[in-house]
N, C-alpha and C positions, 0 to 999 in steps of 0.2 A: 716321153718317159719310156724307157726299155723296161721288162723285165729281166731276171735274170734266168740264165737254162739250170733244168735241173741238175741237180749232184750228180756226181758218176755212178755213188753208189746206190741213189734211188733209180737210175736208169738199169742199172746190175738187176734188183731184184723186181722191176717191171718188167724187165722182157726175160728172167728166169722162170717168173711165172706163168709169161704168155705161154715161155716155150713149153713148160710143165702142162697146163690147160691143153695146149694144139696138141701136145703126143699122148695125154690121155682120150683126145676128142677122136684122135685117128685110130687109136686102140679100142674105143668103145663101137666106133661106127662100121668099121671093117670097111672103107669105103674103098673100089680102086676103078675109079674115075679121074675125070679132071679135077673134082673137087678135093679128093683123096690125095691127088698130086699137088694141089695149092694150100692144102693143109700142113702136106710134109715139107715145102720149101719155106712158109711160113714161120715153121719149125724150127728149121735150120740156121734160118736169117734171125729169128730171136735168139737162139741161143748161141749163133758167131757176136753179137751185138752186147748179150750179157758177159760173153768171153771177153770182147772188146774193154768191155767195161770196168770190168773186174781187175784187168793188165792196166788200167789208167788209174787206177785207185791203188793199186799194188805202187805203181813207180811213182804216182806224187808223194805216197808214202814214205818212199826209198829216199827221196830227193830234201825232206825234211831236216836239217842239221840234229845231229844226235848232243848228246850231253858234253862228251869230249871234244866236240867244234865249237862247242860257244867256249869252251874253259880257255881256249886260245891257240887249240891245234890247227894246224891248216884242215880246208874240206875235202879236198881230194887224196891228203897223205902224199902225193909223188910231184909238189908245189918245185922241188930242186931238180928236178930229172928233165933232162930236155929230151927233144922227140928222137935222137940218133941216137943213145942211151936206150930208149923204149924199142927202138926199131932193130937193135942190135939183142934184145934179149926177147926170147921167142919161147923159154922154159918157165912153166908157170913155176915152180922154184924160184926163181931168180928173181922173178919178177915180187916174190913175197920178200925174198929176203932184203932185196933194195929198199922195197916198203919198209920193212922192220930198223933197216942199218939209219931212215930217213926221220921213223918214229922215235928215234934214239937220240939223235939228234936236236930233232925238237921240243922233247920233254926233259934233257938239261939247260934248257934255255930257263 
């Protein structure tokens, strides 16, 4: 029997907290020692990990189909545009208005 890991988002606010706790505990002690230095790396590493954490619940977020892709739109929007098309347009313009000329498209279907 496995368990499962936790959430991303309970890992977000466990080590937001850590890191909150270690940079009040470095503030309170005024320490500048070794221990002072493994407080503040602790620190660091908690709160790169809540950052971590945070961008992995933001993008499975992202990655969810919104309302208009179940209705029957494609999920990407650029389903007709092959990659020499893509590689040939290099103006983020361009590249919307393809999207748009392509949403146009599939919503008279």
């Amino acid at each position: 029997m496995r368990l499962p890991g936790p959430d991303a988002r309970t890992v977000a606010a466990v080590a937001a907290t850590v890191a909150v706790a270690l940079l009040v505990t470095l503030v309170l002690w005024r320490r500048q020692d070794l221990v002072g230095v493994v407080l503040a790396l602790l620190c660091v590493l908690s709160a790169t990990v809540a950052g971590v954490s945070v961008a992995a619940v933001r993008q499975r977020d992202d990655a969810e189909p919104d309302a208009a892709t179940q209705a029957g739109q494609p999920v990407d929007g650029l389903s007709g545009i092959d990659a020499d098309t893509l590689e040939t347009l290099d103006n983020l313009d361009a590249v919307r208005a393809m999207r748009e000329r392509h949403r146009g498209r599939f919503s008279d279907r």
